[in-house]
C-alpha positions in Angstrom: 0.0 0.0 0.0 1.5 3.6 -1.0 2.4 6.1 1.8 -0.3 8.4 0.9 -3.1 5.4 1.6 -2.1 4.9 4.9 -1.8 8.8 5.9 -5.5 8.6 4.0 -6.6 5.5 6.4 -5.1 7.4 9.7 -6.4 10.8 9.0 -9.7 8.9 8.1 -11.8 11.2 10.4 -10.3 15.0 9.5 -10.0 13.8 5.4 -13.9 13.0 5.8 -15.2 16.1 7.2 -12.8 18.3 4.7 -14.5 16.2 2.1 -18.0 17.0 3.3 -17.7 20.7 3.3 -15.6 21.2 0.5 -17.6 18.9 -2.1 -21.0 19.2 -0.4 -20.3 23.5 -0.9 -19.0 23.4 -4.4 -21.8 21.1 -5.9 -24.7 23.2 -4.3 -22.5 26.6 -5.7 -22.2 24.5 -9.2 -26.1 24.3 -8.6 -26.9 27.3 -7.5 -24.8 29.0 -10.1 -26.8 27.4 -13.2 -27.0 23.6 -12.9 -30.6 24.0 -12.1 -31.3 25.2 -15.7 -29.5 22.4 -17.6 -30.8 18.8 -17.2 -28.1 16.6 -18.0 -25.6 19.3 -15.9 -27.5 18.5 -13.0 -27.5 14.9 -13.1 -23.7 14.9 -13.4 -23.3 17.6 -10.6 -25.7 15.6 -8.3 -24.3 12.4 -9.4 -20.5 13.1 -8.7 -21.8 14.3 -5.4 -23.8 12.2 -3.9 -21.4 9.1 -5.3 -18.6 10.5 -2.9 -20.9 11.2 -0.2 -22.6 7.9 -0.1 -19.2 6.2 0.0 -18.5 8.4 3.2 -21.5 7.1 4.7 -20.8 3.4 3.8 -17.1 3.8 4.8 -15.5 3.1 1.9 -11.7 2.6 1.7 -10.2 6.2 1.6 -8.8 5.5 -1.8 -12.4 5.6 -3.3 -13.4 8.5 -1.1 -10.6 10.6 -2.3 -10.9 9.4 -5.6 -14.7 10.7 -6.2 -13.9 13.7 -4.5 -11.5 14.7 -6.5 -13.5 14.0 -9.6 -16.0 15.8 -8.2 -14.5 19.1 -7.3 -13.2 18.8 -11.3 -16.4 18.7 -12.3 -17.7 21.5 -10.3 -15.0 23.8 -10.9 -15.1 23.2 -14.3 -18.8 23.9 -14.3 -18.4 26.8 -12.2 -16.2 28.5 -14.3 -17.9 28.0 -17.5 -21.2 29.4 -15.6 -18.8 32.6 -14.6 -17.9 33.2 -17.9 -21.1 32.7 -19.7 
């Protein structure tokens, strides 16, 4: 297992609720912002989410955790920015 998986397995707790406030904040920004208007934007901006806060609650290996949170602050930053500029 690579260093950064066991850091991620014995900060379990602090990673976690970082990765509640900062995803759970940018996907209801990404919403907020214009994600409401567009269908399929919403269904990837809700799906990303939820996907990395259901595997929170199940207590997923912190690899997956940190994996779909990742992806999903790309996606929301990505979406955020193109709602900025349009």
């Amino acid at each position: 297992m690579p260093a950064w998986e066991e850091n991620a397995e014995f900060n379990r707790f602090g990673i976690i609720s970082a990765m509640l406030m900062i995803v759970g904040i940018l996907g209801g920004l990404a919403v907020g912002m214009g994600a409401i208007n567009y269908t399929w934007l919403l269904i990837i901006v809700v799906t990303s989410t939820m996907l990395c806060l259901s595997l929170i609650l199940a207590l997923a290996p912190m690899k997956y955790i940190i994996y779909t949170g990742v992806f999903s602050v790309v996606v929301d930053i990505i979406l955020l920015s193109y709602f900025l500029i349009t």
